[in-house]
Structure formats: structure tokens, C-alpha cells
SETOR-338236 format. One record per residue (C-alpha): residue number from 1; residue in one letter; x, y, z. Coordinates in nm, 3 decimals, padded with zeros to 5 digits. Layout:
N
   roro   pati         u         v         w
    NUM      A         X         Y         Z
...
end
This chain:
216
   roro   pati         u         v         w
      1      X    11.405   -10.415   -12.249
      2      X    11.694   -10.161   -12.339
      3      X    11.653   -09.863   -12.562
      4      X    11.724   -09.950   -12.914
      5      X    11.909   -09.696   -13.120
      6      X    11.857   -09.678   -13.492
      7      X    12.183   -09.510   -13.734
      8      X    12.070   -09.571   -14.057
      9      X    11.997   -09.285   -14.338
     10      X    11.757   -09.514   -14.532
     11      X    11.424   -09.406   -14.415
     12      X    11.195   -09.691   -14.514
     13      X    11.497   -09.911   -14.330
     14      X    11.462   -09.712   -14.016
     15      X    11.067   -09.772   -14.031
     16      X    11.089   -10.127   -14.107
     17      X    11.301   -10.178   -13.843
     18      X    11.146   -10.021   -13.584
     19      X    10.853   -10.177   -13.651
     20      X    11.020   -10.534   -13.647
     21      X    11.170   -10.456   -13.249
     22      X    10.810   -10.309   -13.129
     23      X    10.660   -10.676   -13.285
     24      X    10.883   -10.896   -13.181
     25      X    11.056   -10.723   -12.922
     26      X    10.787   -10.599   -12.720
     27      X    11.082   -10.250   -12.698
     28      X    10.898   -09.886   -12.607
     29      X    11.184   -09.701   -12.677
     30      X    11.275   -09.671   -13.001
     31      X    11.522   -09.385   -13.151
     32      X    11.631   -09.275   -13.474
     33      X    12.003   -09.070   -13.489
     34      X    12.024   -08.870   -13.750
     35      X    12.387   -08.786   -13.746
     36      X    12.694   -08.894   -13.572
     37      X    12.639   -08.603   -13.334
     38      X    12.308   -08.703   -13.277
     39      X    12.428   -09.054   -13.211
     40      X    12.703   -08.929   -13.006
     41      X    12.424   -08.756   -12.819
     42      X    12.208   -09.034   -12.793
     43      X    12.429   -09.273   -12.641
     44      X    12.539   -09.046   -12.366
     45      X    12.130   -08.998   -12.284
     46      X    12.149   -09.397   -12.341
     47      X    12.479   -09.540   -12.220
     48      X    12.332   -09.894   -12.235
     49      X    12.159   -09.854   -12.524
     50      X    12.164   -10.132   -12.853
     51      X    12.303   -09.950   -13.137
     52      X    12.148   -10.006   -13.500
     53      X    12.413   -09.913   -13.739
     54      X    12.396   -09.970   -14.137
     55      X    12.780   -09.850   -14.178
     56      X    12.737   -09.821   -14.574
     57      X    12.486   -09.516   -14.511
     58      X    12.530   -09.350   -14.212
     59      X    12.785   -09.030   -14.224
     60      X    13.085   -09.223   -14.044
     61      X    13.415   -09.156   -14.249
     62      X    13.590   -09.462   -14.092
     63      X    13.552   -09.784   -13.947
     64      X    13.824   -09.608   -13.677
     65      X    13.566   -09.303   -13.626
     66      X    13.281   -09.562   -13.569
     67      X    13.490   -09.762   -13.318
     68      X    13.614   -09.433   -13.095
     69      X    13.236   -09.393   -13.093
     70      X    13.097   -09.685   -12.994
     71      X    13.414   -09.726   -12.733
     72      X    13.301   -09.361   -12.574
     73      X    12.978   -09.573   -12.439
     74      X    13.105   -09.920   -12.332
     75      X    12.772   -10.016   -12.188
     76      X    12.641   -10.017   -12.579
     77      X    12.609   -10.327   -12.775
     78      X    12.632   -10.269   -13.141
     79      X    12.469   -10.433   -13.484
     80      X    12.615   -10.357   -13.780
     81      X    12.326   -10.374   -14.028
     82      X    12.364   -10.345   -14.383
     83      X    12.297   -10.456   -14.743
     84      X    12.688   -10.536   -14.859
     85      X    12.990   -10.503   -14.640
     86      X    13.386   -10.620   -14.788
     87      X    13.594   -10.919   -14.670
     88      X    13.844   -10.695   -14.559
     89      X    13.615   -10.478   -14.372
     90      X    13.455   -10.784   -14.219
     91      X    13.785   -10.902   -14.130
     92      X    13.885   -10.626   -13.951
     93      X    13.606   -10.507   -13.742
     94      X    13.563   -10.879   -13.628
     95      X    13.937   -10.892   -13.526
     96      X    13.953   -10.499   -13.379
     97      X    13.620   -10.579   -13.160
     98      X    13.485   -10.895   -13.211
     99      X    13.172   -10.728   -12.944
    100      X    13.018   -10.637   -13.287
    101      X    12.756   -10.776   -13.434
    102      X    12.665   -10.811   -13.830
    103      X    12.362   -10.956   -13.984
    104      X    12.280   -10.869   -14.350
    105      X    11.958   -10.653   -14.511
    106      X    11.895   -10.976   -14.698
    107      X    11.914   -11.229   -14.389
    108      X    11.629   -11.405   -14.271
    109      X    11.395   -11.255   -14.002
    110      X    11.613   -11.542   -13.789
    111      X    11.882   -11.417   -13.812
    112      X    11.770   -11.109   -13.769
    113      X    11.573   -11.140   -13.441
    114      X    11.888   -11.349   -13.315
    115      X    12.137   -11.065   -13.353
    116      X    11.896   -10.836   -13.203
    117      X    11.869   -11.068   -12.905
    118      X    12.231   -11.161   -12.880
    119      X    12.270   -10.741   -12.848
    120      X    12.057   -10.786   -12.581
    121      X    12.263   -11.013   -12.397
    122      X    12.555   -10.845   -12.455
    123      X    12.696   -11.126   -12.693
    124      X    12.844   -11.121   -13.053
    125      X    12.618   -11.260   -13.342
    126      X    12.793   -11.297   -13.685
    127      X    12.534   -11.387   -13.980
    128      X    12.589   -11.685   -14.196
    129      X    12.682   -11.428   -14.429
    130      X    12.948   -11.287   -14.258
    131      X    13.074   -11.659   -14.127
    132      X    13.118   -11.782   -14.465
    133      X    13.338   -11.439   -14.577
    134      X    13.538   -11.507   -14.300
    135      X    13.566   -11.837   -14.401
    136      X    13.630   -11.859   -14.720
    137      X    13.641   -11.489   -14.850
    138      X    13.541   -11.376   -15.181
    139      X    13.790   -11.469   -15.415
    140      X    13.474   -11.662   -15.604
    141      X    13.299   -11.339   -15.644
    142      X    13.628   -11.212   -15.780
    143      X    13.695   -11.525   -16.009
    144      X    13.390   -11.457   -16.178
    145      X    13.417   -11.049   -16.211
    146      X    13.779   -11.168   -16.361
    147      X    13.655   -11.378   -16.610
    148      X    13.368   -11.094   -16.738
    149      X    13.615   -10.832   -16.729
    150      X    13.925   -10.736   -16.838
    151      X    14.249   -10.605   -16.627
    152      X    14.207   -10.299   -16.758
    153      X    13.821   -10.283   -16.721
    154      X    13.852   -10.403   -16.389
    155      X    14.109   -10.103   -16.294
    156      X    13.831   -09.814   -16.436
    157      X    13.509   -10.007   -16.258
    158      X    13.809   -09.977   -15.953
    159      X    13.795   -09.597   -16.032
    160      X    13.454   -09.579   -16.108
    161      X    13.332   -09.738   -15.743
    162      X    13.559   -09.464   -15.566
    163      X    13.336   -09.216   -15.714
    164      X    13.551   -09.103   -16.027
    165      X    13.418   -08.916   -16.277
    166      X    13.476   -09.039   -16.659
    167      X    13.683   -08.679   -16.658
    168      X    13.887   -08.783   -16.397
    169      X    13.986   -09.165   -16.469
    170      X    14.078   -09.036   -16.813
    171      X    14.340   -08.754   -16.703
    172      X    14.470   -09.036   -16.431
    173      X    14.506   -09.286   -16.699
    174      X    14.639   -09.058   -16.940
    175      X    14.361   -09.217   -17.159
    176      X    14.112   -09.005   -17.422
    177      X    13.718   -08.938   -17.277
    178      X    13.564   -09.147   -17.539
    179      X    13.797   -09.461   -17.490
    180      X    13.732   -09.471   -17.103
    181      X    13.357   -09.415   -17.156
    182      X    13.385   -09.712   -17.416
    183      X    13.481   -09.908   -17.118
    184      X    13.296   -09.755   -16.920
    185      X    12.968   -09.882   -17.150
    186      X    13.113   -10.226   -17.239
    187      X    13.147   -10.267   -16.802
    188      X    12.816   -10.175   -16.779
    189      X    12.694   -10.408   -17.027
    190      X    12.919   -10.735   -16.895
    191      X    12.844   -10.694   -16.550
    192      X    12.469   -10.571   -16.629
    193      X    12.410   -10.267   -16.434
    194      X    12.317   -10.000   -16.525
    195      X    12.415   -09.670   -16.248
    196      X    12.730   -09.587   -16.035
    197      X    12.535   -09.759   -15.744
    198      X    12.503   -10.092   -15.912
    199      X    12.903   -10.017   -15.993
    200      X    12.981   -09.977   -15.630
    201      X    12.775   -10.255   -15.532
    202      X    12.904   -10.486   -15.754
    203      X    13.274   -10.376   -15.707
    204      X    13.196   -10.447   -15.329
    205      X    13.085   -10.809   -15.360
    206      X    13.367   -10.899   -15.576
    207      X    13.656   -10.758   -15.376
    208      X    13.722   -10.508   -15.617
    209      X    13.726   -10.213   -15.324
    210      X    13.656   -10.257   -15.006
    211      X    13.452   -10.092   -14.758
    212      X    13.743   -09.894   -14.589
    213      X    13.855   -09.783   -14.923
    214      X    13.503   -09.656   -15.028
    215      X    13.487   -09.456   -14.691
    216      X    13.760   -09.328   -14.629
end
């Protein structure tokens, strides 16, 4: 069994994961990378290694900068793990190097186990997740964000996903404080959420941003 190599910043995910490969795996040699240079490090120690990457929360800046990493260790095979990733980011990692992997937090531990094994064999697994983006996008998602919110609500939750500040949407807008935090409140309340996270989240799933956009 190859060395499995986990990237992801989420502790309890790391754990959990780890634990999954040792039980249904059988794998010994288990890593955590801590940082891209530990990763970078890691691979070279581990040039065949299977690479567990949840791309929303390691400290990668760019889907280009995680490519020109994974390409500096061709013997890798890579699964992109994560709780949301865009259409367009989907999209283009599948058509840049369609070697990659992607399964979803919220998959099933079937799909799970198959990406894992797929890695294994050095072949691509795409989650039904990730299949039905492809296929039909997320201009649903959108569709219903539209119908909550409107253009100009949508254009601040826009700001507010890329990490804005209230401050800084207002200046940019040329709008007062107190008009932008009214929208800011009456988003909040349509979409119910109730944090930035939820914002980006949401923003995410309804094509809003996309990944590349909130990483870059």
C-alpha cells in the first residue's frame, strides 16, 4: 500500500481521515503536511505518494500553485477533498489535469473509499457531485439565490464572500455604512446565515464567486 499524504488544515478532518485509510485501507503510513513546504517536502521523501488535499483550507494561493506542485512529483496521485468547490473551478482543474480526483466532505463512505482506491491505481475518480456540476452546472443554485436577492444585494454578498469589510464595500460603492450594513442584515436574513463563513459558503454554491476568485 502507498504512503498516503494528508493537506488539510481542519484537524478533526485530518483525524477522521486517517482513521478511515488505517480501517479500510489496511495503510501504515500515514502523514499529515502542515504547509505547502511541508508538502513540498513530503512528496520528494514520497514521490509516489497519494496526496489528500482539501483545496478550500490548505495555504495554496492558486489552483496554478497547486498544479506546479503536484506536477514537481509525477509519481503522485492526487484527491481533492473538500466540503464546497465552484463550477468554474471544477471545470478547470478537470480540463487542466483530468489525473485529479474530487470526492466531496458530504459523499458517501462509497464514494469515498472509491476515490481513495482509484488514487491507488493511478486512475481519476470524479464524485457524483462533481459529475453533475460538470453536467449541468449551477445555474439552479443561482436561479434560486436570484430570486431571494436582489442585483444589488447580490453584488455586496459578491463583496462580502471576497472578504470585504462593511468599510470597504461602502467606499467602493460610494454608498453610506449604515445603508450597506442594511443590506448587509436583510442578506443575512433572506439567505439565513448568520457569519461571513456561511456568506462564502453560500456565495460558493450559487456561483456567486468562484473558487479561483476566493483564492487568489
Amino acid at each position: 500500500m502507498r504512503t498516503f499524504i494528508i493537506a488539510d488544515n481542519q484537524y478533526i478532518t485530518s483525524i477522521g481521515i486517517a482513521t478511515f485509510i488505517k480501517a479500510e485501507l489496511g495503510a501504515t503510513t500515514i502523514l499529515n503536511a502542515i504547509s505547502m513546504k511541508d508538502l513540498q517536502l513530503k512528496i520528494r521523501l514520497y514521490p509516489n505518494a497519494i496526496v489528500i488535499v482539501d483545496y478550500t483550507l490548505f495555504n495554496f494561493i492558486s489552483m496554478d500553485q497547486m498544479l506546479i506542485v503536484k506536477a514537481s512529483a509525477p509519481g503522485t496521485s492526487w484527491v481533492l477533498f473538500s466540503e464546497e468547490l465552484g463550477e468554474q473551478f471544477i471545470r478547470q482543474i478537470t480540463a487542466t489535469d483530468p489525473t485529479v480526483s474530487i470526492v466531496m466532505k458530504g459523499d458517501s463512505r462509497e464514494q469515498l473509499l472509491e476515490s481513495l482506491l482509484s488514487a491507488d491505481s493511478d486512475t481519476a475518480y470524479l464524485c457524483e457531485t462533481a459529475e453533475l456540476i460538470l453536467k449541468y452546472g449551477t445555474a439552479r443554485k443561482s436561479d434560486e439565490v436570484k430570486d431571494k436577492l436582489t442585483a444589488t444585494e447580490r453584488s455586496i454578498l459578491h463583496e462580502i464572500a471576497l472578504g470585504k469589510t462593511t468599510k470597504d464595500i461602502a467606499a467602493q460603492k460610494n454608498l453610506s455604512f449604515h445603508t450597506v450594513n442594511s443590506h448587509r442584515k436583510n442578506i443575512f436574513r433572506k439567505l439565513e446565515i448568520n457569519n461571513v463563513h456561511e456568506a462564502v459558503k453560500y456565495a460558493l454554491r450559487a456561483g456567486i464567486i468562484d473558487m479561483t476568485d476566493y483564492y487568489i
